[in-house]
N, C-alpha and C positions, 0 to 999 in steps of 0.2 A: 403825756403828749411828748413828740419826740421834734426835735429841732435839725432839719439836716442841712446842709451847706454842697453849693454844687460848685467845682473847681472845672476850668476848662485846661485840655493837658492838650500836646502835639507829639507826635510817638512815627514812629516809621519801621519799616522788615524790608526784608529782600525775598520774604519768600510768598507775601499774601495781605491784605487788609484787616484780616481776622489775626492776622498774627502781629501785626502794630497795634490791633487797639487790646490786646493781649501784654504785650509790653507796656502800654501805657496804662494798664492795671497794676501791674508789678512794678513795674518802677513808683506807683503814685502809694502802693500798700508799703513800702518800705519807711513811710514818711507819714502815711496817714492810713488811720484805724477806725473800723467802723464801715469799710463801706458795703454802699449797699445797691449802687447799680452803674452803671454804665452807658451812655448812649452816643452814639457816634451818629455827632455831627456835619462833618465832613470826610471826603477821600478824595484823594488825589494821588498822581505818582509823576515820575520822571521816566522817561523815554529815552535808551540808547538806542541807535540802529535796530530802530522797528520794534523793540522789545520793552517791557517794563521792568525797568531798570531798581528803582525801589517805590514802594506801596507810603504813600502818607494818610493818619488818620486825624482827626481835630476830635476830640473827644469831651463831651462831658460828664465827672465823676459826681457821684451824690454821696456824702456821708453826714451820718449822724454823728452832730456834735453831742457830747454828755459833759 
């Protein structure tokens, strides 16, 4: 039986949604091992002059604890 634990991370890009919750894989694998999914719970961004300016995502990680 496997025991996993889910962390919630906040991550951002300037180029895409898929590419903050991309980062906030990587940055959360540098610190923790094991995981094994992903779900993005939120998106949101900031707006300059009409444009999206950077991409936010709220994410939740799962990993198994051993």
């Amino acid at each position: 039986m496997s025991v996993l634990k889910v962390i919630e991370i906040l991550a951002s890009s300037e180029k895409s949604w898929e590419d903050a919750a991309q980062n906030a894989v990587t940055e959360a694998s540098k610190s923790v091992k094991n995981i094994r999914s992903v779900y993005v719970h939120e998106q949101s961004g900031t707006v300059n002059h009409g444009k999206i300016e950077q991409y936010r995502v709220n994410v939740k990680i799962t990993f198994e604890v051993k």
